[in-house]
N, C-alpha and C positions, 0 to 999 in steps of 0.2 A: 422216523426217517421219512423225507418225500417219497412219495412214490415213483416220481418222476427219476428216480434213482435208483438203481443195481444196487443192492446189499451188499455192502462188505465190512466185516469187522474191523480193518486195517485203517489209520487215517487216510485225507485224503490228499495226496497230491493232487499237482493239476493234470498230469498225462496219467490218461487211465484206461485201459486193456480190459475186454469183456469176452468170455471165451463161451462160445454158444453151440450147445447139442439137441436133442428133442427135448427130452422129460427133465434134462440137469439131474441127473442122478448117476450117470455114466461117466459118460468120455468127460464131457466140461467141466467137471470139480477136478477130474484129476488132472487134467490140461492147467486148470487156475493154480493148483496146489505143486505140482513142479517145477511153473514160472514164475510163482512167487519165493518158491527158495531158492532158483536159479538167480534172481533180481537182487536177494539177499546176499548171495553170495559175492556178487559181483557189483556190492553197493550201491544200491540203485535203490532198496527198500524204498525209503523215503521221498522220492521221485516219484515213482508208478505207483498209482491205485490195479488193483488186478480182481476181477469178478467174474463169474461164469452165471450162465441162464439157460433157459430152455425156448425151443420155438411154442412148446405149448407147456398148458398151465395143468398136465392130471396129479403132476408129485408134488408141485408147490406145498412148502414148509416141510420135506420130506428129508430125513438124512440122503449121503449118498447110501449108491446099493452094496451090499455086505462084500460082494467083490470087488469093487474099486476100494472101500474102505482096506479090505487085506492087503491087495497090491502097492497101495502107498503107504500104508505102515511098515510093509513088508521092507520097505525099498528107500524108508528113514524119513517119508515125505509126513504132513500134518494130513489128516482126515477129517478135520472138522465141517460137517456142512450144513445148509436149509437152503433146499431149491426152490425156486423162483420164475417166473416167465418172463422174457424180454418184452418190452414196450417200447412203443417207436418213438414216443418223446422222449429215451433215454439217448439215442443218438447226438442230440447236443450239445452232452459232454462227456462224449466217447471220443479217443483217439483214434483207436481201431476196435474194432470188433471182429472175432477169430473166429471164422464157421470149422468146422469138425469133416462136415462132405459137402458133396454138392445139393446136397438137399436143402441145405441148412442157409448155404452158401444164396443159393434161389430167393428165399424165404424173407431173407434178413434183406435184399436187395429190392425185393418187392414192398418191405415194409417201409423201405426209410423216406422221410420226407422231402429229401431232395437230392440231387445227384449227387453231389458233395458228400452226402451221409453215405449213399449208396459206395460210392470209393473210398469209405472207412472198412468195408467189409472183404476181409480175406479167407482164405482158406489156408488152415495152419499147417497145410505141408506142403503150401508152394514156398516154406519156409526152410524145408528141405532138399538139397540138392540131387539127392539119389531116389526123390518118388515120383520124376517126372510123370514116367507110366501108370503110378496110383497114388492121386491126389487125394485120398479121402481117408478118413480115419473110421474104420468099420464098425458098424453098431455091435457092441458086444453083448445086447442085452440076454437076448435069445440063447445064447451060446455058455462056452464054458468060461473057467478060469482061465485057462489059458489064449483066452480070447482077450481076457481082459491085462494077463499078462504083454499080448501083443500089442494092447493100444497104449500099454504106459511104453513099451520101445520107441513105438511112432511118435509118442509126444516128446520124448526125452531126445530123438532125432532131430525133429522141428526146432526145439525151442534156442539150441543158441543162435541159429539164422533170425529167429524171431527177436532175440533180445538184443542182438547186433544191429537189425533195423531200430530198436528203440533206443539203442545208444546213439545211433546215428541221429536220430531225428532230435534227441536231446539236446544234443552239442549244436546243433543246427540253431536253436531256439534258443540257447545260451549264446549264441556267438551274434545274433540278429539282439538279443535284448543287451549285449555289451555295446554294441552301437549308438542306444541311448541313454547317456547314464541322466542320474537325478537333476532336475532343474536347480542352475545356482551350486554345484556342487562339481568337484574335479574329479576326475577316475580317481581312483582310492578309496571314494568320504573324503577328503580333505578339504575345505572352505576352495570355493571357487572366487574369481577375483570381487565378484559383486557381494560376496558376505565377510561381514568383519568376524575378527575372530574375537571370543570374549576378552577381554583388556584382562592385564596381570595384576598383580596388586602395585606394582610401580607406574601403571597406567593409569592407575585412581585417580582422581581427584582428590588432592593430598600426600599422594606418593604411600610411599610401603610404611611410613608411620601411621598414617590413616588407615590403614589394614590393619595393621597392630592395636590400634586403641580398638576398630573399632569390634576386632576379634575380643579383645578383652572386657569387654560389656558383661 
């Protein structure tokens, strides 16, 4: 795979979601791993690419940590992962990029290569309407289980405001490319007036006995 690319085992649509925490072994796999059976559920799979990273590189190729693994098994989600570090050429072909706090939030805004990039990056509970007062999803590393219990609520909080913007933005880019259909062709597929349509066998040269003989060869 490039490197210039976020890992993920899933194919690849063209709108694609990257969910970012320090080490990716915490918050961001279980953030990735919610929105992607959120996305599922609500048919969308095949649309979104969905990946998660880290601002730094100490766990890269690392499962996640034995307590996010519980919490989303627990809670019917997939656990499969290998962390990774974000790079700023990945921005390119990112839709948005999902900071975790403001740490993260700083970080990834400092990296990107241009303002444009830098307005791909959000924080995934300003996706939430009830965390005006705490925008940040807290590191659980230090802590307990039920730390980690409390950050899979925040994400499962977040994420249908977050998949509602990606529907939104979907239908937006679907309704701007309905605008231009194919060169030489009519809304539908159906031959536009500049293309003939293939002739019938009474069209022939010969007409439909000339079809007939020449079927019978």
């Amino acid at each position: 795979m490039d490197a210039s690319t976020p890992r993920t085992d899933r194919p690849e649509p063209a709108y694609h979601v990257c969910f970012v925490c320090t080490g990716n072994i915490c918050r961001s796999p279980l953030a990735e791993s919610v929105f992607r059976a959120k996305l599922a559920e609500d048919g969308l799979a095949d649309e979104v690419r969905v990946s998660s990273a880290g601002t730094g590189g100490w766990h890269t190729g690392s499962v996640a940590d034995h307590r996010t693994v519980e919490v989303l098994e627990e809670a019917g989600y997939e656990s499969a992962h290998s962390a990774q570090q974000f790079q700023a050429e990945w921005f390119d072909g990112l839709d948005l990029v999902i900071a975790l706090d403001l740490g993260h939030e700083r970080d990834l805004k400092k990296l990107a290569p241009t303002a444009a990039d830098a307005a791909k990056v959000r924080l995934l509970r300003s996706y939430d309407p009830k965390s005006a007062n705490s925008p940040e999803v807290a590191d659980p590393y230090y802590g307990t289980r039920a730390d980690f219990d409390t950050v899979l609520e925040q994400v499962e909080a977040a994420v249908p405001g977050l998949l509602r913007a990606v529907r939104e933005d979907l239908a937006g880019r679907r309704a701007a490319a309905g605008t231009s259909p194919e060169p030489d062709r009519a809304p539908g597929g159906e031959p536009g007036a500049d293309e003939d349509p293939e002739p019938g066998a009474d069209e022939r040269p010969g007409g439909a006995d000339a079809g007939r003989m020449e079927a019978a060869r």
